[in-house]
LUMFIFI-197575 format. One line per 8 residues: their letters; for each residue x, y, z of C-alpha. Coordinates in Angstrom, 2 decimals, always signed. Each point is the difference from the previous one (the first is absolute). Layout:
BEGIN
a) X:Y:Z ~ ...
# end
This chain:
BEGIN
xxxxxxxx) +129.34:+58.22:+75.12 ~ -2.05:+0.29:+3.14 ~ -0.74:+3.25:+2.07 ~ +2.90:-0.21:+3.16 ~ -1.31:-0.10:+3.30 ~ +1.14:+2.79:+2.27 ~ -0.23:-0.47:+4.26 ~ +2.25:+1.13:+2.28
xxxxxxxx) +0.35:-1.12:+3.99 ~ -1.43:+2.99:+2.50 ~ +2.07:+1.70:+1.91 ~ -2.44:+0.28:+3.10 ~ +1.61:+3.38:+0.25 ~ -2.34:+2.96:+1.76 ~ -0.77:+2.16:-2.77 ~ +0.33:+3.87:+0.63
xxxxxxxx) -3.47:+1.12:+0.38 ~ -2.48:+2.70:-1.65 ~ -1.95:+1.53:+3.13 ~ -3.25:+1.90:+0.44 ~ -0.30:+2.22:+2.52 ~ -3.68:+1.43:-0.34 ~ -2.42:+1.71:+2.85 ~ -1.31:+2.98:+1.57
xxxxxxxx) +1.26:+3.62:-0.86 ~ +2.61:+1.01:+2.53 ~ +0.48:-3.39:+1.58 ~ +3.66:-0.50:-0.69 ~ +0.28:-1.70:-3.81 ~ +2.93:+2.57:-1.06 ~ +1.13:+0.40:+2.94 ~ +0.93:-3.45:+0.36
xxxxxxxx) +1.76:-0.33:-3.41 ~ +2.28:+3.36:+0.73 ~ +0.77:-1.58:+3.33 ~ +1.49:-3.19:-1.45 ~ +2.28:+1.84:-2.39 ~ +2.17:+0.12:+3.25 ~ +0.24:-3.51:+0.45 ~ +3.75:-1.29:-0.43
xxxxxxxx) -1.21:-3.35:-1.76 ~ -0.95:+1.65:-2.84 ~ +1.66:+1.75:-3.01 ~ -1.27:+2.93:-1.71 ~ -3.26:+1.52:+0.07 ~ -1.50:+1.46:-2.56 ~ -3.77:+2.14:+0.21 ~ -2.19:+0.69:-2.47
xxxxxxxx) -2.42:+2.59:+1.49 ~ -3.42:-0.16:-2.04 ~ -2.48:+2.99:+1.00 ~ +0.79:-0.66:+3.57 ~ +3.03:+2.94:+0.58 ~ +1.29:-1.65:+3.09 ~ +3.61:-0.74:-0.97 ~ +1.88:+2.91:+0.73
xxxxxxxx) -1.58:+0.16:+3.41 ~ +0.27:-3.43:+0.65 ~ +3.69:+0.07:-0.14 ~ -0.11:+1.21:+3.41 ~ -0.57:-3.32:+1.92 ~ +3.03:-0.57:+2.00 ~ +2.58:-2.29:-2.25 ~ -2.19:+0.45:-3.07
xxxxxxxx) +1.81:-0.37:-3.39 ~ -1.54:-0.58:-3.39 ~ +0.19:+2.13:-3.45 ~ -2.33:+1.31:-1.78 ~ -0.93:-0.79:-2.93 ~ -1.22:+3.01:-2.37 ~ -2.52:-0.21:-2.34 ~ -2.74:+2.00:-2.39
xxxxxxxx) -2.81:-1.11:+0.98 ~ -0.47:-2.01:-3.52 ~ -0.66:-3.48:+0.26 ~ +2.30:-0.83:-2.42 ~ +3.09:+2.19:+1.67 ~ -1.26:-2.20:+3.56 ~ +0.22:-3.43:-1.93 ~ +3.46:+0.63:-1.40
xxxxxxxx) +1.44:+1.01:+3.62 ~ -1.43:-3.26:+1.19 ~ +1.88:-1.72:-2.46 ~ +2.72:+1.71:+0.85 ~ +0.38:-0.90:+3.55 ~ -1.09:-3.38:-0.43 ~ +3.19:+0.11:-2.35 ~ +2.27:+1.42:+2.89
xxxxxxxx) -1.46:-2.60:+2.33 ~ +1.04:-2.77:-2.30 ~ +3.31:+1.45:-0.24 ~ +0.41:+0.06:+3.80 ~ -1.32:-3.40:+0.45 ~ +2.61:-1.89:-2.94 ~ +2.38:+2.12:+2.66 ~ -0.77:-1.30:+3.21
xxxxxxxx) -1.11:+3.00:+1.31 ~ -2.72:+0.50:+2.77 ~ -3.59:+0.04:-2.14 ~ -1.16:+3.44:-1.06 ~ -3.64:+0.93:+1.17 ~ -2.31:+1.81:-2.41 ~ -3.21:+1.68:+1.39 ~ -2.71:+1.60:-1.98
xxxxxxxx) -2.62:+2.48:+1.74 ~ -2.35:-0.86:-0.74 ~ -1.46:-2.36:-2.23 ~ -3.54:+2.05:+0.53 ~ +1.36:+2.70:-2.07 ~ +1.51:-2.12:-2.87 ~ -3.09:-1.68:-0.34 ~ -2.01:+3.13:+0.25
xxxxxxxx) +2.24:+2.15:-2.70 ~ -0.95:-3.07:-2.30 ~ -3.80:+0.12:+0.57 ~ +0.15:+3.69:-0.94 ~ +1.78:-0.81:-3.12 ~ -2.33:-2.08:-1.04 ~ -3.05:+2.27:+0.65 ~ +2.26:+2.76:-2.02
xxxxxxxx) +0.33:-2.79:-2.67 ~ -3.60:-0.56:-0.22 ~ -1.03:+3.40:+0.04 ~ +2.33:+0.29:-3.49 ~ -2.15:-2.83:-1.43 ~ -1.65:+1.20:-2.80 ~ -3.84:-0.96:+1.25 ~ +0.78:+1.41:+3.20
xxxxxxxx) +1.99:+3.71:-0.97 ~ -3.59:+0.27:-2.15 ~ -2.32:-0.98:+2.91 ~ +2.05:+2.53:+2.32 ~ -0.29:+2.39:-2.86 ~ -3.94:-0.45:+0.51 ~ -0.04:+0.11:+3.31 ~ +3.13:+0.59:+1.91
xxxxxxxx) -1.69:-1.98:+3.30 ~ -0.84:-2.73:-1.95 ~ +1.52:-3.39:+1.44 ~ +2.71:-1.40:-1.64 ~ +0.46:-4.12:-1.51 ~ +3.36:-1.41:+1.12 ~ +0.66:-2.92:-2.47 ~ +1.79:-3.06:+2.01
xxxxxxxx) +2.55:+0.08:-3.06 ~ +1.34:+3.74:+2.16 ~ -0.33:-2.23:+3.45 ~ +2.44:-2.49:-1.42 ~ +2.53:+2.70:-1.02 ~ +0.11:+0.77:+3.09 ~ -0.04:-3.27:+1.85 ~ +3.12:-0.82:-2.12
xxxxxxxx) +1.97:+3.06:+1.04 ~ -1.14:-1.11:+3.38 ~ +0.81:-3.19:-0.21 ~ +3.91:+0.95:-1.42 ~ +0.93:+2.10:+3.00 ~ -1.42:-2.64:+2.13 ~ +1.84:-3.01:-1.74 ~ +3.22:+2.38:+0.21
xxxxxxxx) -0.67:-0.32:+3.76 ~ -0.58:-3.61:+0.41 ~ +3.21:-1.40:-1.94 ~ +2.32:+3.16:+1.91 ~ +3.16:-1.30:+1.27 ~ -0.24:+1.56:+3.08 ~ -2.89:+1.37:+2.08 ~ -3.19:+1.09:-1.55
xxxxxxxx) -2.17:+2.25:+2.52 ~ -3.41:+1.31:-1.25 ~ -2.21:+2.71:+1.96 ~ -3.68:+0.09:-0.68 ~ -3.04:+1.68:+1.58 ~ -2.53:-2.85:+1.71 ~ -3.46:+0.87:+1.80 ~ -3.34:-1.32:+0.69
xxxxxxxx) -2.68:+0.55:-2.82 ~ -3.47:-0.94:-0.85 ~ -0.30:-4.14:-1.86 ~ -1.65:+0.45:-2.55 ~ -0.94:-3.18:-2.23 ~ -0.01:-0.58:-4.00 ~ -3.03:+2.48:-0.45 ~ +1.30:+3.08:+1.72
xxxxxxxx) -2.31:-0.46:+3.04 ~ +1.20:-0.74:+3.45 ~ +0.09:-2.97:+1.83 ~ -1.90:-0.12:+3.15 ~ -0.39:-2.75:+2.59 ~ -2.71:-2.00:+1.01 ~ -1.19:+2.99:+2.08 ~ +0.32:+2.46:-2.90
xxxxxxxx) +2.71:+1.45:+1.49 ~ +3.19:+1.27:-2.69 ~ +2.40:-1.77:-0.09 ~ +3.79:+1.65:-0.08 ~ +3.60:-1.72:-1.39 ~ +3.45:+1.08:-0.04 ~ +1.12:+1.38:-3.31 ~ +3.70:+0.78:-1.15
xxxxxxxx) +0.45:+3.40:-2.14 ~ +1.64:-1.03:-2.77 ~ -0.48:-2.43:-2.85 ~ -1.96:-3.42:+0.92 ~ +2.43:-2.45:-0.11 ~ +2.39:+1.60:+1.85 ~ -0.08:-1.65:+3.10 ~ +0.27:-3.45:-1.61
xxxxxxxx) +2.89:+1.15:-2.08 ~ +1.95:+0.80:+3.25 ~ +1.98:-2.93:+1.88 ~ -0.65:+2.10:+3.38 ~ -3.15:+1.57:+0.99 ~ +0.04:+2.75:+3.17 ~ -3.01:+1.89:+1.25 ~ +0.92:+2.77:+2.45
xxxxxxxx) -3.36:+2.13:+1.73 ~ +0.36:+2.75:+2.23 ~ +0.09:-1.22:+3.56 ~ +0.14:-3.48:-0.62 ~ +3.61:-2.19:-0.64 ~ +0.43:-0.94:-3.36 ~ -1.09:-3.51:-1.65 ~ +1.29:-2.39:-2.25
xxxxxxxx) -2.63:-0.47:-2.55 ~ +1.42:-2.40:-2.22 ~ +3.26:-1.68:-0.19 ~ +1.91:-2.07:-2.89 ~ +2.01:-1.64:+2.12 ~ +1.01:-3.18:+1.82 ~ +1.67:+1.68:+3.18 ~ -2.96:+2.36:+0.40
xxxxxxxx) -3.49:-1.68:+0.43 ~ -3.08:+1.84:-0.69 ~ -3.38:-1.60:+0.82 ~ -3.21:+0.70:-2.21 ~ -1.64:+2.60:+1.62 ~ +1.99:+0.39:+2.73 ~ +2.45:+3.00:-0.46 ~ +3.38:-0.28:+2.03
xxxxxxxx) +0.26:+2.94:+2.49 ~ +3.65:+1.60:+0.00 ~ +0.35:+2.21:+2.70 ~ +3.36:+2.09:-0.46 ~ +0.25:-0.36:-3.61 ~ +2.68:+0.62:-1.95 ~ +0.85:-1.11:-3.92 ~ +3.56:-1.13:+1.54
xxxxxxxx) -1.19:-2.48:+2.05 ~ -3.05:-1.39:-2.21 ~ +2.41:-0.40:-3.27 ~ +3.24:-1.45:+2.01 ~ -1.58:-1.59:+3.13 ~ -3.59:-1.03:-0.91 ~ +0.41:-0.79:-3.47 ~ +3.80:-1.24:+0.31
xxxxxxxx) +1.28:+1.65:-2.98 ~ +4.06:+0.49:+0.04 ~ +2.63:+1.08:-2.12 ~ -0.60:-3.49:-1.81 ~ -3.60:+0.92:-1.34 ~ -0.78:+0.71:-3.47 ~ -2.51:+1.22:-1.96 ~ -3.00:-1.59:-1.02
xxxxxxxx) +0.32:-2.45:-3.25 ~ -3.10:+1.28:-1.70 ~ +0.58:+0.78:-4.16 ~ -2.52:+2.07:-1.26 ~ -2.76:-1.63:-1.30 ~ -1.01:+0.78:-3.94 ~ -1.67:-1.75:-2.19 ~ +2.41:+0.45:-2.87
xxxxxxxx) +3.36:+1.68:-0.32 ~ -1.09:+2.64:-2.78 ~ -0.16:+2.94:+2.59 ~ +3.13:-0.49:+1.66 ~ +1.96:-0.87:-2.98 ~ -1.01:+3.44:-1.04 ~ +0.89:+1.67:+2.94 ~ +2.83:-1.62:-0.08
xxxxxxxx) +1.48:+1.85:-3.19 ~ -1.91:+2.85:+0.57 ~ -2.05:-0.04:-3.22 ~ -2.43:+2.91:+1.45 ~ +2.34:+2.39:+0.55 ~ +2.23:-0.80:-3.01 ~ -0.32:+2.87:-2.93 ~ +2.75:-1.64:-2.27
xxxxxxxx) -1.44:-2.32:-2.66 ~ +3.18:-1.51:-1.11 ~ +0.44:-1.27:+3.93 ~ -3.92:-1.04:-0.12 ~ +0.19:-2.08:-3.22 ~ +3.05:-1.83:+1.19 ~ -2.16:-0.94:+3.35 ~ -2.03:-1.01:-2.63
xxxxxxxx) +2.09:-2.72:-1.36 ~ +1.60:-0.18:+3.29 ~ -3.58:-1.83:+1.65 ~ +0.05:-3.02:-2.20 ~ +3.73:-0.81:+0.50 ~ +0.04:-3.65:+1.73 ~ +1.84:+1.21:+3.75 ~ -3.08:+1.91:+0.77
xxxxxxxx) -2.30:-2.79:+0.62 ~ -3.13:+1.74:-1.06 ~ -2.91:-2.08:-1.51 ~ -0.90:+0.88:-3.34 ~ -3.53:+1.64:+1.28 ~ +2.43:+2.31:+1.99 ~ +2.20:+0.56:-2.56 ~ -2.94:+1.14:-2.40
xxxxxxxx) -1.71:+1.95:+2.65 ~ +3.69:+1.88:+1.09 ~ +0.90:+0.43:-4.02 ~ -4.00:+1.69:-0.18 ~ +1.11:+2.75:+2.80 ~ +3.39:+0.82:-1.86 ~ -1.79:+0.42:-3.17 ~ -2.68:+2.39:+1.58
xxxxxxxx) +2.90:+1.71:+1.99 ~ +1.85:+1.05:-3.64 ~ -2.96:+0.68:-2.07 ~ -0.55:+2.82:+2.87 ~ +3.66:+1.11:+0.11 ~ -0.35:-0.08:-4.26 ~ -3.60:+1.87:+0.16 ~ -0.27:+2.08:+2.74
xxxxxxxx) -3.57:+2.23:+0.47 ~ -0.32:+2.82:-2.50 ~ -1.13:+2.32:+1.94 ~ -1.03:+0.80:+3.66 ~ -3.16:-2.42:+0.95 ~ +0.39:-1.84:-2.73 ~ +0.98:-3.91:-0.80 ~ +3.16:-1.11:-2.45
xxxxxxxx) -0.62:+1.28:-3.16 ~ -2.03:-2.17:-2.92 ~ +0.96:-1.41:-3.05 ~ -1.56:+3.11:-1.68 ~ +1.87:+1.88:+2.19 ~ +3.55:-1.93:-0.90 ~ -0.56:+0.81:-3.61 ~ -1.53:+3.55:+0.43
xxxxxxxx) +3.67:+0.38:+1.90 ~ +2.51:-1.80:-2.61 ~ -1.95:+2.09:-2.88 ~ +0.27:+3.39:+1.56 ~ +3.66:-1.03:+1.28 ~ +0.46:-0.99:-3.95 ~ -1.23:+3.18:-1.38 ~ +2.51:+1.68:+2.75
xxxxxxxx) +2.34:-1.73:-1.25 ~ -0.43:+1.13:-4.14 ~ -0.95:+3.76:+1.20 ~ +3.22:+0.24:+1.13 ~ +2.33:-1.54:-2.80 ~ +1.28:+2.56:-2.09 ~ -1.98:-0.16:-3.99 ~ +1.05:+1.75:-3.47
xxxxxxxx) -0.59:+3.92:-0.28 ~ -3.44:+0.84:-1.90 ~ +0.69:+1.15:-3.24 ~ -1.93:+3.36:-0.64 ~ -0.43:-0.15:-3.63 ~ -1.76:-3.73:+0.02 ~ -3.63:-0.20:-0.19 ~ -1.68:-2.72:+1.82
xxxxxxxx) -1.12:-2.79:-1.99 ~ -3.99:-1.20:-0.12 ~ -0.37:-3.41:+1.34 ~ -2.28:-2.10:-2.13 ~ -3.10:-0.71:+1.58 ~ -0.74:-3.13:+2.04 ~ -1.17:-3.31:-1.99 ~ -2.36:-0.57:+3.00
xxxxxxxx) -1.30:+3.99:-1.06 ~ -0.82:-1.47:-3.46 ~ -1.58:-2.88:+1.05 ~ -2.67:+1.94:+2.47 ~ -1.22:+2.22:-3.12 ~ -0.18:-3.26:-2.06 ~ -2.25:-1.06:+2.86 ~ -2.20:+3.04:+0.62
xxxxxxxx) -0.21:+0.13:-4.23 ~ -1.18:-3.39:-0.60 ~ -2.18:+0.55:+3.42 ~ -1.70:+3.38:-2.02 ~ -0.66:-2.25:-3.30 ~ -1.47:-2.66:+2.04 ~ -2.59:+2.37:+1.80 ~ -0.82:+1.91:-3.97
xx) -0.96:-3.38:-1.06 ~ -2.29:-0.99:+2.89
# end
């Protein structure tokens, strides 16, 4: 049987969007996102503040109204909020309500809080925790194995954002910096003169990630930078001035979204389905090995429509999973216990186990009996006997 085709007809439906609004400090970014809480063509707000501390004052714009959305200050307490709203705007959406807006400030300080993990993961590395031992000044190796941990929480928060069904908004800090080209060095003109570009604060693909890009500067009206969108044309290299700016009017005017748009069709792309099929059932966080070996069987059943590389490969991570729920570390800083350790354990469990059944009495008046010596005794004085006679004769 052949593989089935699968097409569908497009809708030509204005997707909601996933905007950028990146500049100058104190030009207006926040501002504008608290102001268009209080638009009446939009459902709830929701605000994740990020290092920035602006939302409780914020919430003194005339008409502003938005909730906000509490956190830790742990990346992984920040992703699971996301996930909840993006849940609640789903909800609303299979409703008919108006589209909820979600704005994070700012996506400087995300990206920042995961460079400094990394450099705090690094610094743990073995090689480097011995060269700062040496010489606590001593510069430090990142390995690009850390960057891509962090890239991929990046890259989950932002993919969160571009599929929301509603409103995605996206702060960031932007300003002018020195170019610098593959070697470090700047790039100068043909006068010598240095050369400066633009540069957004946050993680590098940001701004291509975004269906909306807006640079606001102090004292100038804001641009369009870039702009995914047939009702809003952007030429290359020519940013669209917007004097009297507002997110309203750029999302429901200039980009014609409605209470028809959806979100952007965009499935995650993997390049197998081992990870999600474990996050799926949870197999990390699972401690019962009963529930782990019947996910076990569970991955080969036919409805799951795993290959049988993933199968093997998902199998493999349930296997490690139980032998460290069966053989947990023996002790603080160490591994799971070895096979000498196993049978060091059952013996001394065993000889638990006799010490405490209960044996016959010792009778007073027997005297202990004389074992007979060893054959193996006998057969060493044989040895160092003949050895004597040999050594006489010589």
């Amino acid at each position: 049987m052949g593989i089935k085709l699968k097409t569908r007809k497009p809708t030509g439906i204005v997707p909601w969007p996933l905007i950028l609004i990146e500049g100058d400090e104190g030009a207006g970014k926040t501002f504008s996102a608290a102001e268009f809480s209080a638009s009446d063509l939009i459902g709830q707000m929701y605000w994740i503040d990020l290092a920035e501390g602006s939302a409780d004052e914020y919430a003194a714009i005339p008409g502003a109204d938005y909730l906000i959305i509490e956190h830790d200050g742990t990346y992984r307490d920040i992703l699971e909020q996301i996930r909840a709203v993006h849940t609640e705007a789903r909800r609303a959406a299979l409703a008919g309500e108006a589209p909820v807006v979600l704005s994070i400030d700012s996506g400087t300080a995300l990206w920042r809080m995961l460079k400094t993990w990394t450099n705090e993961r690094a610094r743990r590395g073995k090689s480097n925790a011995q060269r700062l031992q040496d010489d606590p000044d001593s510069a430090i190796e990142v390995g690009m194995n850390l960057w891509n941990d962090a890239t991929e929480r990046w890259v989950d928060v932002i993919h969160l954002l571009q599929t929301f069904p509603g409103i995605a908004i996206i702060t960031a800090r932007g300003k002018q910096i020195t170019a610098i080209d593959d070697n470090g060095r700047p790039v100068t003109d043909n006068r010598g003169r240095v050369l400066r570009e633009w540069k957004v604060q946050a993680q590098k693909d940001l701004a291509f990630d975004c269906s909306v890009w807006v640079r606001m500067r102090r004292g100038r009206d804001p641009q369009v930078i870039k702009a995914r969108s047939l009702q809003l044309r952007v030429e290359d290299g020519k940013p669209l001035n917007l004097p009297g700016f507002s997110i309203e009017d750029l999302v429901f005017n200039r980009l014609g979204c409605s209470q028809e748009s959806q979100p952007r069709q965009m499935p995650a792309l993997v390049g197998d389905r081992v990870q999600g099929w474990l996050d799926d059932h949870d197999v990390a966080e699972l401690g019962d090995v009963e529930k782990l070996r019947e996910l076990w069987w569970e991955a080969a059943e036919d409805d799951t429509g795993l290959t049988r590389a993933e199968i093997v490969s998902i199998r493999a991570a349930i296997e490690r999973k139980v032998t460290e729920l069966e053989n947990p570390p023996t002790d603080m800083g160490q591994g799971p216990a070895s096979d000498a350790d196993k049978l060091r354990a059952a013996v001394e469990r065993r000889a638990e186990e006799e010490s405490e059944e209960p044996g016959d009495e010792p009778d007073p008046d027997r005297r202990p009996v004389r074992k007979e010596p060893a054959k193996r005794t006998a057969k060493r004085t044989t040895k160092r006997t003949t050895t004597k006679r040999a050594a006489a004769r010589s």
